[in-house]
N, C-alpha and C positions, 0 to 999 in steps of 0.2 A: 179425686185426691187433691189435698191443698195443697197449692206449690210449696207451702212452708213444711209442711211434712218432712221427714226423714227419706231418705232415697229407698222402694223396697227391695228388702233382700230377695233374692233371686236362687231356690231351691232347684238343680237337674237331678230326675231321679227316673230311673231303669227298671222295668220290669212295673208299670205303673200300673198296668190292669187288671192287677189281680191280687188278692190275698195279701201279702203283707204291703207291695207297694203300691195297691188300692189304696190303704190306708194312711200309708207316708203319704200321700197327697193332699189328703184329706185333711191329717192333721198339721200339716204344711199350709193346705189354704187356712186352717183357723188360727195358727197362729201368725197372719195376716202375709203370708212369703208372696210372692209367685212363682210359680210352680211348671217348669215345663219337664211335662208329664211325657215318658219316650215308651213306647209297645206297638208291637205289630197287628195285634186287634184293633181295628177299624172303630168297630159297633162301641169295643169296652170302651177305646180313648172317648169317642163322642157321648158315650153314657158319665165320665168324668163329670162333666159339665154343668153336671147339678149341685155339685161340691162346692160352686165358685158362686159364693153374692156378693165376695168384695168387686170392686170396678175394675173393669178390664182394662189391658191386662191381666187379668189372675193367671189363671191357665193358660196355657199354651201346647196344644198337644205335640208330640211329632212321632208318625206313622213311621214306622223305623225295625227292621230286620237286624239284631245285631250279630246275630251270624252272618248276615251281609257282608260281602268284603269290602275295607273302609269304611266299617258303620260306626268307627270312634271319628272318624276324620267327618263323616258329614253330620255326626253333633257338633262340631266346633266349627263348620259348617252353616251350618241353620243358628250358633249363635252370634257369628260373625255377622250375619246378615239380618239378625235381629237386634244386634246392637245391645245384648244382653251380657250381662254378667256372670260368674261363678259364685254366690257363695260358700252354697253347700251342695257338693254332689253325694248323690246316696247311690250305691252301687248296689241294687237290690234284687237286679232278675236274674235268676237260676233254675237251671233243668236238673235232673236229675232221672233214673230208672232204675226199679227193681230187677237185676236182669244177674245171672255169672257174667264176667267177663268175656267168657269166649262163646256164649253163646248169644250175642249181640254183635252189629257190624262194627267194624275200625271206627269209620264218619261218629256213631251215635254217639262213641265213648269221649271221641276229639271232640265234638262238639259240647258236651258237657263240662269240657277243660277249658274251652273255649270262651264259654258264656259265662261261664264260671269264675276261673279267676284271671283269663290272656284279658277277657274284654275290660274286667275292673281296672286291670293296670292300664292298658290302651286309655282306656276314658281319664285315668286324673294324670296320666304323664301329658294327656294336650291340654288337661285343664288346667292345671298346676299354676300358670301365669296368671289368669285372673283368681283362683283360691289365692295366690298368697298376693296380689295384690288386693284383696277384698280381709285378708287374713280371715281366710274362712276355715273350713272344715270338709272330711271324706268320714262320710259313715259304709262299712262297708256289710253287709248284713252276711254273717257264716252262716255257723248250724253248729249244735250240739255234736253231729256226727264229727267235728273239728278234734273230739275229743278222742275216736277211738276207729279203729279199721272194723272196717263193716261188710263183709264177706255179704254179695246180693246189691251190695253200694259200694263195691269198690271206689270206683272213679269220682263216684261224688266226695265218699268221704275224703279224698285224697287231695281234691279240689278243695273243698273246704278248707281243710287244716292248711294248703299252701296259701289260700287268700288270708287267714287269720294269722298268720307269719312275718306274715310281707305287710300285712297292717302294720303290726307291733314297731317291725323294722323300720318301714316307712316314718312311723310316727315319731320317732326319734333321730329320724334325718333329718326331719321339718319342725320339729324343736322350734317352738317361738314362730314361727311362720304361718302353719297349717296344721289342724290337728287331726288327727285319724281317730276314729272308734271303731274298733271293730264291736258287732253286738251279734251275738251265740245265741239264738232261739233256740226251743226245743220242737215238741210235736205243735203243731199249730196248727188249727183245723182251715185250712186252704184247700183250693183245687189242686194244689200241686200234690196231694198225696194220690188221689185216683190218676191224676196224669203222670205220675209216677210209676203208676201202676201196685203201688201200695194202698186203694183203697180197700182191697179185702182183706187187709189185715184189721183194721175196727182201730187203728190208732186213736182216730181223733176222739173216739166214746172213753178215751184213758180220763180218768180225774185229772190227772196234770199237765193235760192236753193245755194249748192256750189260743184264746181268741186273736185275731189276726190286729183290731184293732188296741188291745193291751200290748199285744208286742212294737206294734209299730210311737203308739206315746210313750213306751219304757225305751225304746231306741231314742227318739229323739232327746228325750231326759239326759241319755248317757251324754249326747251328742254337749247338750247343755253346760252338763255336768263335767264333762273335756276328761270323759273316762276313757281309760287305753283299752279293756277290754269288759262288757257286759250284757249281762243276761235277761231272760224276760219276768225270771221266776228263780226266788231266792230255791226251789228243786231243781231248777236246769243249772242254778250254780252249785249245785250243792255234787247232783252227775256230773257236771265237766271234772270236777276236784277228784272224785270218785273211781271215775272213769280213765281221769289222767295217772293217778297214782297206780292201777289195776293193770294186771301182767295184760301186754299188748296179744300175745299167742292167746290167752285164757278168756278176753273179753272176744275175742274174734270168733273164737270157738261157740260161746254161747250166743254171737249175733247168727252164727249161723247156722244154731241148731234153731233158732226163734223165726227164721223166717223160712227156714228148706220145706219146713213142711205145706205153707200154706202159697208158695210162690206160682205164679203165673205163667202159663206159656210164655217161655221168650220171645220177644219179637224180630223183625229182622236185621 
């Protein structure tokens, strides 16, 4: 890099090895960022690494549990000691399972709340000081389930909708500062559906299924674009509108006639 260059921006993004934020990397390292890439897969973080031909630094991986306790504190951590910046954090790794409520353990459901939306807030309330000294941005990635109770997805839906809240909220506290997006995908052909344990339902064979890597350049767009809240696919905005206007009792009813039938042993 020429010293004369521009200082580069510095992208922290969660949930880096897989499915959509494989691809926030991806399109992070091409539009020339660096990128420290945070997931607990060992093999995916070091498979990243062929994503990067800008000069290193580009990537920066870090091996990281964020169910761990204090796994917000030793990102800020590992950046303190790498002397890196904030400008954009992407808050992108989420669990989720096809499961009823009560027949899944206490841990699995807290943990899904956990990853979901305690860890988003933990990570940009210690990052917060370099975003708005960088006057960056927080893309925080929901789900369409944001739009509606999901009877088989209780606890994710619920997770959802409270991160795409506290987006909004957030994003008008930081007003001129920091900007938040939240971005509402729909079905999206990832591993997270089979590790979800929703692979035998055939989602991803839907036409309006979406590839991981269109969702992740329509997020960053939004990010661009300093939208409060967006989607991957003018159909997944067209269901959230749909879905939000639709009796809450009525639409729960038919999530859970569409999935009772073909659901999974629960697990423990």
């Amino acid at each position: 890099m020429n010293p004369t260059d521009p200082p580069r921006q510095t992208a922290v993004i969660t949930g880096a090895t897989g499915g959509i934020g494989r691809e926030l990397v991806r399109q992070c390292l091409l539009d020339g960022m660096r990128v420290v890439a945070i997931g607990r897969n060992t093999d995916a973080l070091g498979d990243l690494s062929r994503f990067s031909s800008a000069p290193p630094p580009s990537l920066i991986p870090l091996n990281l549990d964020l169910l761990e306790p204090n796994a917000a504190r030793s990102v800020l951590d590992f950046l303190d000691a790498h002397d890196f910046p904030a400008d954009l954090l992407i808050n992108c790794a989420g669990v989720g399972l096809l499961s009823r409520f009560h027949e899944s353990g206490l841990s699995t459901q807290t943990d899904i709340l956990r990853l979901n939306t305690q860890m988003p807030m933990e990570l940009t309330h210690l990052l917060l000081p370099r975003l708005r000294s960088a006057r960056g941005a927080v893309l925080n990635i929901t789900s369409l389930l944001a739009a509606f109770p999901a009877p088989g997805l209780a606890v994710l839906s619920a997770s959802k909708i409270a991160l795409l809240h506290w987006s909004v909220a957030l994003r008008r506290e930081l007003k001129g500062n920091v900007a938040v997006t939240a971005f509402s995908p729909g079905i999206t052909r990832t591993p997270f559906l089979p590790t979800a344990r929703m692979g035998h339902l055939g989602l991803d064979r839907f036409f309006f299924a979406s590839n991981p890597d269109l969702v992740a350049r329509r997020a960053l767009r939004a990010v661009r674009r300093n939208a409060a809240i967006a989607y991957a696919t003018p159909l997944d905005r067209l269901g959230a509108l749909l879905l939000g206007f639709a009796p809450h009792r009525l639409v729960a009813a038919a999530v859970a006639i569409a999935l009772k039938p073909q659901r999974p042993p629960a697990g423990p």
